[in-house]
Each structure stands twice: as C-alpha cells, then as structure tokens.
MDTraj code that builds the backbone (N, CA, C; nanometers):
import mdtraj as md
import numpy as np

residues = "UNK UNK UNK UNK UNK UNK UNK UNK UNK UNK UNK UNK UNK UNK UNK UNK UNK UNK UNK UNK UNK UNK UNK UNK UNK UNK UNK UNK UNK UNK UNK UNK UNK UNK UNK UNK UNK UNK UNK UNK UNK UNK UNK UNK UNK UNK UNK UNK UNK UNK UNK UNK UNK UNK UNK UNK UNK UNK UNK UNK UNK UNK UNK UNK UNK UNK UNK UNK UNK UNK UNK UNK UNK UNK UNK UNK UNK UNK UNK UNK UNK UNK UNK UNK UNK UNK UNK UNK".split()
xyz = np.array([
    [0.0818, -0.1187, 0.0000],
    [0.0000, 0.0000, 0.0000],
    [0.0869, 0.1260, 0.0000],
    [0.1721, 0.1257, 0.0377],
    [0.2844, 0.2587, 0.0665],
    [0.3570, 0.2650, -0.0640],
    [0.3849, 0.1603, -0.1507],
    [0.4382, 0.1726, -0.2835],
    [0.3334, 0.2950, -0.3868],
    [0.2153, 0.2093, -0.3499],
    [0.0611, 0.2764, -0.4406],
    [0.0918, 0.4283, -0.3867],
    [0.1263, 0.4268, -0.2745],
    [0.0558, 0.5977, -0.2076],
    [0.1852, 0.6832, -0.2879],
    [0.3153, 0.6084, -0.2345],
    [0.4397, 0.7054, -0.2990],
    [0.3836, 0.6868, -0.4848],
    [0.3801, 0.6118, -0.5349],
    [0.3528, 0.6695, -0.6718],
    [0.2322, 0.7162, -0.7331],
    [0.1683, 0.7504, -0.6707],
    [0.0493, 0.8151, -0.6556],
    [0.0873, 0.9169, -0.6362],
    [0.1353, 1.0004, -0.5166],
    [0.2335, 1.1170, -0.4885],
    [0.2867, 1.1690, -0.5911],
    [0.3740, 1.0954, -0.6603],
    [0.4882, 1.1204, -0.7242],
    [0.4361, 1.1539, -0.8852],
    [0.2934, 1.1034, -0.9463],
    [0.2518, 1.0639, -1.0659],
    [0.1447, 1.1659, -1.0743],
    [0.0797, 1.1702, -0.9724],
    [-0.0258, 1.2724, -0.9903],
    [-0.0452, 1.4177, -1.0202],
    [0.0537, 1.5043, -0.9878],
    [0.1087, 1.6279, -0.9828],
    [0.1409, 1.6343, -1.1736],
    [0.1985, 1.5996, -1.1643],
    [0.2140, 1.5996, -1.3539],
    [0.0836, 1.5691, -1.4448],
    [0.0457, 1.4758, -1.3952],
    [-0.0890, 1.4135, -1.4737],
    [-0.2047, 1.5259, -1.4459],
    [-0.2226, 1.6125, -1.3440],
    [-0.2909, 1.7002, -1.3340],
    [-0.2612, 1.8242, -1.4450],
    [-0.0973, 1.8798, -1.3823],
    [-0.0549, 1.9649, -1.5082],
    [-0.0729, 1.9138, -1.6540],
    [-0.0673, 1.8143, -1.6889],
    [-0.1083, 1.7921, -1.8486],
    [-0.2200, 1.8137, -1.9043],
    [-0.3077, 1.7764, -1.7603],
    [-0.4421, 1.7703, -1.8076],
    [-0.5086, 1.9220, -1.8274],
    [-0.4852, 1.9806, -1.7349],
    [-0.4637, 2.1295, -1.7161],
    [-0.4335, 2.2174, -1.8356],
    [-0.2983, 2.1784, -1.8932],
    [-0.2500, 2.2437, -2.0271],
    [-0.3084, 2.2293, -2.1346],
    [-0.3402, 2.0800, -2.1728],
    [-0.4441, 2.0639, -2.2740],
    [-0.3479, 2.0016, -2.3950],
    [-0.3924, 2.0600, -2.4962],
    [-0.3078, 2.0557, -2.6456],
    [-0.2986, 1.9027, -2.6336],
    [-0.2275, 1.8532, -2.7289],
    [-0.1850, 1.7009, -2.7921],
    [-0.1355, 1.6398, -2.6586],
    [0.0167, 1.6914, -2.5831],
    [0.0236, 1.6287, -2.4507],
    [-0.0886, 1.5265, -2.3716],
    [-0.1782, 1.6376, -2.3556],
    [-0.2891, 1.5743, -2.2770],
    [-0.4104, 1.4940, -2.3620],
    [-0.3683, 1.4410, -2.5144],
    [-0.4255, 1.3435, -2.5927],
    [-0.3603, 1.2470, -2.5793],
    [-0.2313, 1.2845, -2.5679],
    [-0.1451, 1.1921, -2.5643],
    [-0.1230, 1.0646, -2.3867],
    [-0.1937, 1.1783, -2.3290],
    [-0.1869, 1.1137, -2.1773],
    [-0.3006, 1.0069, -2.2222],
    [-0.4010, 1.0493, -2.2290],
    [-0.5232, 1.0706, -2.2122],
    [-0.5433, 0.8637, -2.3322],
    [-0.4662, 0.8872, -2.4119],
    [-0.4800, 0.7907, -2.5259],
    [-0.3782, 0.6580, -2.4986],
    [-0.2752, 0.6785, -2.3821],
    [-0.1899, 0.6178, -2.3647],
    [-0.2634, 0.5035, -2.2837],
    [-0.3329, 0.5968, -2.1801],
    [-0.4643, 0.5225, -2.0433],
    [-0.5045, 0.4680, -2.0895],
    [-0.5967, 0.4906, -2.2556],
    [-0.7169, 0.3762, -2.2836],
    [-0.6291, 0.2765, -2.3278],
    [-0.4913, 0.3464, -2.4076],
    [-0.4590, 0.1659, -2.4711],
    [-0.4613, 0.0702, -2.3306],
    [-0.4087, 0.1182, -2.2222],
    [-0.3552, 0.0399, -2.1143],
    [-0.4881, -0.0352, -2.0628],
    [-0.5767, 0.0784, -2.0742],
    [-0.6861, 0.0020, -1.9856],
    [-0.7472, -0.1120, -2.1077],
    [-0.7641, -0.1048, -2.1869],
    [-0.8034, -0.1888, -2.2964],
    [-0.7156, -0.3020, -2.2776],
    [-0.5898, -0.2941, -2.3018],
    [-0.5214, -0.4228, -2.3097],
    [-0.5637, -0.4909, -2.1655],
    [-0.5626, -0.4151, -2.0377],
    [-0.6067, -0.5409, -1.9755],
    [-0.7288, -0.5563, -1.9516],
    [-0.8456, -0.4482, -2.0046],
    [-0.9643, -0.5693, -2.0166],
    [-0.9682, -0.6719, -2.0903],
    [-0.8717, -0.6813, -2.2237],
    [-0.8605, -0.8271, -2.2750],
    [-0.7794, -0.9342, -2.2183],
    [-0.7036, -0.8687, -2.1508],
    [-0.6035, -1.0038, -2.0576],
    [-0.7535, -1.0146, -1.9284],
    [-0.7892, -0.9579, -1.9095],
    [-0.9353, -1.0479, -1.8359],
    [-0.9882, -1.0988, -1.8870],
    [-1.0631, -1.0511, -2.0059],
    [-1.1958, -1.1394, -2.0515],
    [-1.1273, -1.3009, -2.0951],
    [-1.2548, -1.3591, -2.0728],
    [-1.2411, -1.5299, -2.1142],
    [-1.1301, -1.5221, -2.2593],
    [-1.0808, -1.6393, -2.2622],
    [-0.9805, -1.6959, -2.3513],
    [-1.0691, -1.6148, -2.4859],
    [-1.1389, -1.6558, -2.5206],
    [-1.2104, -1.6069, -2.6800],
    [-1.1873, -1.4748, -2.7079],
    [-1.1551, -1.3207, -2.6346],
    [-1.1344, -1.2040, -2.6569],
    [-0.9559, -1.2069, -2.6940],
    [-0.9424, -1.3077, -2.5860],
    [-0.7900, -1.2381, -2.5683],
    [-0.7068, -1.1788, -2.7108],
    [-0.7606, -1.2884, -2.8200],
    [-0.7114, -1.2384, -2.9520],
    [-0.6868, -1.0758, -3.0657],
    [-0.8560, -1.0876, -2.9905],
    [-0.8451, -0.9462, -3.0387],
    [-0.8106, -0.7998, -2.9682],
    [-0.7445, -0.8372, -2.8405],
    [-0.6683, -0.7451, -2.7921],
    [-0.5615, -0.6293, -2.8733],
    [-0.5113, -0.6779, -2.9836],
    [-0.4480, -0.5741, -3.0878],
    [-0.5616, -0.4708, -3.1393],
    [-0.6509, -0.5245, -3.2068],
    [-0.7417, -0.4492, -3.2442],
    [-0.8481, -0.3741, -3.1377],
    [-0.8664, -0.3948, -3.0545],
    [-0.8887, -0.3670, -2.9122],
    [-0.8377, -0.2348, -2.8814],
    [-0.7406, -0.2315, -2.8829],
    [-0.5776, -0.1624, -2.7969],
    [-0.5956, -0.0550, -2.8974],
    [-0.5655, -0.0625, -3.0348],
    [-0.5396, 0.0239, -3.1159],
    [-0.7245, 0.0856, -3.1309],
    [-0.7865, 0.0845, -3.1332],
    [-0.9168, 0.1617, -3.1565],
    [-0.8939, 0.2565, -2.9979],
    [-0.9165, 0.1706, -2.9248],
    [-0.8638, 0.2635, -2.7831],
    [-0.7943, 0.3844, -2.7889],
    [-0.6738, 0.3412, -2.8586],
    [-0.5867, 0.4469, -2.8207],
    [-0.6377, 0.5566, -2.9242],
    [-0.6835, 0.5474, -3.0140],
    [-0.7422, 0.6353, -3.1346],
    [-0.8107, 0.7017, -3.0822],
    [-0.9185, 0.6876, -3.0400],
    [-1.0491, 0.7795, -2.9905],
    [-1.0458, 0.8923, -2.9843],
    [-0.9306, 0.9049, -2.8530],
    [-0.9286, 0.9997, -2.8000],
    [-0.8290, 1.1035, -2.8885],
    [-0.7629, 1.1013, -2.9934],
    [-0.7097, 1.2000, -3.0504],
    [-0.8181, 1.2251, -3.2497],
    [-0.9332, 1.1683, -3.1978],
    [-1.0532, 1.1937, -3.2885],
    [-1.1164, 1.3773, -3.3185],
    [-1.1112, 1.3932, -3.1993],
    [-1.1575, 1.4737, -3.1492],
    [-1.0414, 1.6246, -3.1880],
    [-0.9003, 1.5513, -3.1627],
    [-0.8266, 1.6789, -3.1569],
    [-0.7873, 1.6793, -3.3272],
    [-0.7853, 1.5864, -3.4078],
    [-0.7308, 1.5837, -3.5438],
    [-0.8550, 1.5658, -3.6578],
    [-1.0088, 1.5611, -3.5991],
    [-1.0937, 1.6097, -3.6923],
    [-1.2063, 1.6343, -3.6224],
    [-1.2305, 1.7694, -3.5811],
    [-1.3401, 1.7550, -3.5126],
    [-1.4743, 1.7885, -3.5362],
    [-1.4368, 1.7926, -3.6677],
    [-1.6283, 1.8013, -3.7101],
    [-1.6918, 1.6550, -3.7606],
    [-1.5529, 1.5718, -3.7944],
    [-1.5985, 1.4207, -3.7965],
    [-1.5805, 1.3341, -3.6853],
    [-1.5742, 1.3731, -3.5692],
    [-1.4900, 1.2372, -3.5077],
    [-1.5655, 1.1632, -3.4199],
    [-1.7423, 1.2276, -3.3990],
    [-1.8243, 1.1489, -3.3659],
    [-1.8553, 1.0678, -3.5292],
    [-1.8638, 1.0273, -3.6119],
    [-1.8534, 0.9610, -3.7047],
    [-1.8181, 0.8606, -3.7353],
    [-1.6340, 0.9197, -3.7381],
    [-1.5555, 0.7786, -3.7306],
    [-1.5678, 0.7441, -3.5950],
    [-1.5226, 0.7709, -3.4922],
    [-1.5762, 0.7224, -3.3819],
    [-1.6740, 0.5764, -3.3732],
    [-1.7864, 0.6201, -3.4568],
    [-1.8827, 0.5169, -3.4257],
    [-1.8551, 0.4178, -3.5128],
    [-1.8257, 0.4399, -3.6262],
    [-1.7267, 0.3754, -3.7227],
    [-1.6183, 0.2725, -3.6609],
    [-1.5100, 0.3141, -3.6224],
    [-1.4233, 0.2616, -3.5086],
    [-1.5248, 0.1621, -3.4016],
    [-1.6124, 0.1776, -3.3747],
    [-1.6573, 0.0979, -3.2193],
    [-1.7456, 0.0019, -3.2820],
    [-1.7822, 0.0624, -3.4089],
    [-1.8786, -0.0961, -3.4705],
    [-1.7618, -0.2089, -3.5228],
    [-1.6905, -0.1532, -3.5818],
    [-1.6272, -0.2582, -3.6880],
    [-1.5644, -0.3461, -3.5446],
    [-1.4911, -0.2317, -3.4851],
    [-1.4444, -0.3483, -3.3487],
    [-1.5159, -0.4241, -3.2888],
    [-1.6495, -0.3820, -3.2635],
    [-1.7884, -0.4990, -3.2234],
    [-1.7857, -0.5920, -3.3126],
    [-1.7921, -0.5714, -3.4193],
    [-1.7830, -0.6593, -3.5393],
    [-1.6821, -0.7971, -3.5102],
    [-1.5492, -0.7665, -3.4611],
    [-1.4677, -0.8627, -3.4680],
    [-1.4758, -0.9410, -3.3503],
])
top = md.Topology()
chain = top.add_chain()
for i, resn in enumerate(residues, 1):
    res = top.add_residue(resn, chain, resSeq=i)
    for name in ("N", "CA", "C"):
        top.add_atom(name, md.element.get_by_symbol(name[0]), res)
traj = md.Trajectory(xyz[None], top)
C-alpha cells in the first residue's frame, strides 16, 4: 500500500498539469490510459477475446485523438471505429 501511495504522490502532480495544459500532450496522456486500460480488459476477458486485444488496444488508443485531429468528424468515425471493433 505505501508503494501505491508514494507513486500516486509522485505521478499525480504531472498528470494534473497535463491535463490542465491541454493541447496534444494531454491526448497523448489521455490515449496512452485507454490503450492500457483496454489491453487489460482483454487479458481479463475469457480466452475467446484475448485475440483481439491488438485491435482492441489500437481503436482505444485512437479515440481519443478523434476529437483533436478532426473535429467536425470524429463522432462519425468514432462510431465507425466501435462498430467494426464490435464486429470482430
């Protein structure tokens, strides 16, 4: 628990300032999280997902810089992106 708290301490202070500043940085935070969190909801789910964890990972990390590199389309592709991945 004291490992969690010191890097918690130590991690949070920055991750605030990024978020704070904005611009690509904080797409870049922001896009790094979902790949992470994505990859291990597929290292959870039952054996049958685990495969498509690449394709998984990479729509993840996309999303979130939808928004900053087209933003009059990126609810679009967006939905685009989340079907085809349902799809697989």
């Amino acid at each position: 628990m004291g490992s969690r708290l010191a890097t918690a301490a130590v991690l949070i202070p920055p991750v605030v300032w990024l978020l704070w500043r904005g611009g690509w940085p904080a797409v870049a935070l922001i896009s790094a999280a979902t790949a992470l969190t994505a990859r291990e909801f597929y290292l959870l789910a039952p054996g049958g997902r685990l495969a498509l964890w690449p394709a998984g990972t990479a729509v993840a990390a996309a999303l979130p810089w939808l928004p900053w590199l087209w933003p009059s389309e990126a609810a679009a592709i967006a939905l685009a992106l989340l079907a085809a991945t349902s799809l697989l």
